[in-house]
C-alpha positions in Angstrom: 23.2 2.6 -6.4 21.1 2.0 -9.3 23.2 1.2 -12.0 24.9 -1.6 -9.3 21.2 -3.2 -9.1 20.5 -3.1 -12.4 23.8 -5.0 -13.1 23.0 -7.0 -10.1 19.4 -8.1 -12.0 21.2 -8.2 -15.5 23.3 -10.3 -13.9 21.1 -12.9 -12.4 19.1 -13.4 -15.2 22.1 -14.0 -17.4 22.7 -16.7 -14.6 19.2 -18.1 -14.6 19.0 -18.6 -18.1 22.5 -20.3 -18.1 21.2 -22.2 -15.3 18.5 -23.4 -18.0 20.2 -24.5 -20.6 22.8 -25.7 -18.3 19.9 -28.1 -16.7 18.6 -28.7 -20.3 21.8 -29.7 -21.9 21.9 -32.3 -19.0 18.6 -33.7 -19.9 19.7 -34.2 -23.3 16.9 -31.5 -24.8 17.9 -30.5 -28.0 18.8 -26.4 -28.6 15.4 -26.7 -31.4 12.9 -28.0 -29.0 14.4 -25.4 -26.7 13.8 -22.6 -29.2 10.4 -24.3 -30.3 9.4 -23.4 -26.8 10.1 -20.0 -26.7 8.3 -19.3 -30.5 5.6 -21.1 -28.6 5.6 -18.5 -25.4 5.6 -15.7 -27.8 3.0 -16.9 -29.8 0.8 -17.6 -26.9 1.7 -14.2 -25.3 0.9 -12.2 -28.7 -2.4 -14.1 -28.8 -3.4 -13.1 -25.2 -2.8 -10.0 -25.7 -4.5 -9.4 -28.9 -7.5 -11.4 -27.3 -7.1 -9.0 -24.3 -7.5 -5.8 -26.7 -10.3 -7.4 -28.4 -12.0 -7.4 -25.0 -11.0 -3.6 -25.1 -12.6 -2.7 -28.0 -15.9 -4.5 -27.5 -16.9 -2.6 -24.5 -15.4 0.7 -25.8 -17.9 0.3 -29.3 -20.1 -2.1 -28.6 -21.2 -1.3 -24.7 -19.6 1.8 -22.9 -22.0 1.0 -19.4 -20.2 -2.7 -19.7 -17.2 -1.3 -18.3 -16.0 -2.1 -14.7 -17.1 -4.7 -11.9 -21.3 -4.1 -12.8 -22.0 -3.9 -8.9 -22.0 -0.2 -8.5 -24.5 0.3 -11.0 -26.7 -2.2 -10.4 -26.4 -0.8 -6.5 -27.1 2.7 -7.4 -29.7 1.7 -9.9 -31.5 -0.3 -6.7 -31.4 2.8 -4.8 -33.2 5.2 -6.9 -30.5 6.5 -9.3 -31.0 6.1 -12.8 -27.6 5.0 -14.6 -28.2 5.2 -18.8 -27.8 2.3 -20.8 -27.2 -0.7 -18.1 -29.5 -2.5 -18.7 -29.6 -2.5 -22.2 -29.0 -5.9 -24.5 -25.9 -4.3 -26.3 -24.6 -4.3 -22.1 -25.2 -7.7 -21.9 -23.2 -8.4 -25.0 -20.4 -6.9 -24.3 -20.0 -7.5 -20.5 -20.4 -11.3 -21.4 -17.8 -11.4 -24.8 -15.9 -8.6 -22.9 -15.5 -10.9 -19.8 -15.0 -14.4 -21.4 -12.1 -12.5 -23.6 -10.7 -11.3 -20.3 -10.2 -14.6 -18.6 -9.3 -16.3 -22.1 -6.6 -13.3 -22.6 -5.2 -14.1 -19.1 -6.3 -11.2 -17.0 -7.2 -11.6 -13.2 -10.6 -10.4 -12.9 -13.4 -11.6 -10.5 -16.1 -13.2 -11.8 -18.6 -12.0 -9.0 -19.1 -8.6 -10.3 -19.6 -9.4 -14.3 -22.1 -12.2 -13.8 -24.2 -9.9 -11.1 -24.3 -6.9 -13.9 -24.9 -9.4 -16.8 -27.8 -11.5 -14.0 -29.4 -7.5 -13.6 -29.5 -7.4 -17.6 -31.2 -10.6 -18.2 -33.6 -9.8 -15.1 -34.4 -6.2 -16.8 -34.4 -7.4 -20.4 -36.8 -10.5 -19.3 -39.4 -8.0 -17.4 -39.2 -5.5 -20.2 -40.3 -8.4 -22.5 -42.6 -9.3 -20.4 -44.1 -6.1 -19.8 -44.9 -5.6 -23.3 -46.4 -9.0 -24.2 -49.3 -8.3 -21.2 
């Protein structure tokens, strides 16, 4: 049964991408613009993922609390718990970089959680500024 539906899907995508060119040839698109556009896929696909890792590495070096949503911290930080190194500026860095290279690299994250962490740091970072100027 599953060699039949992997012939099945090898099958319809030989089909699809007949269909393709079949539809292109009829629109009079040349086979070099055709093959332009798949260069330029895989160009864009090996830049989002390279932008993607970069994301990676800048909260595994720069900012270790920056990983994950930010609200759970910030939540057990309000309740008494104290979580090391959230709200520190190297977090803020890499929480911000980390998600603007996540949404740039194509990645479905929510924006909710990020920007309450990174709202927490600039809160913390302000009243610890603050704190030592008075």
């Amino acid at each position: 049964m599953r060699a039949q539906h992997s012939a099945n899907h090898e099958e319809v995508m030989s089909t699809t991408w007949l269909c393709v060119y079949h539809s292109m040839m009829r629109a009079k698109v040349s086979l070099c613009v055709c093959v332009y556009i798949y260069i330029y896929v895989y160009i864009y696909m090996c830049v989002c993922v390279c932008v993607s890792n970069t994301q990676v590495v800048i909260t595994l070096f720069v900012g270790p609390a920056a990983a994950g949503s930010g609200i759970p911290d910030v939540k057990a930080y309000l309740n008494g718990i104290d979580v090391p190194g959230i709200f520190y500026l190297s977090t803020l860095v890499a929480k911000l970089t980390g998600s603007i290279a996540a949404v740039a690299g194509g990645l479905a994250i929510g924006k909710e959680g990020p920007f309450v962490h990174a709202g927490a740091c600039v809160a913390a970072l302000v009243s610890q500024v603050r704190a030592r100027l008075v």
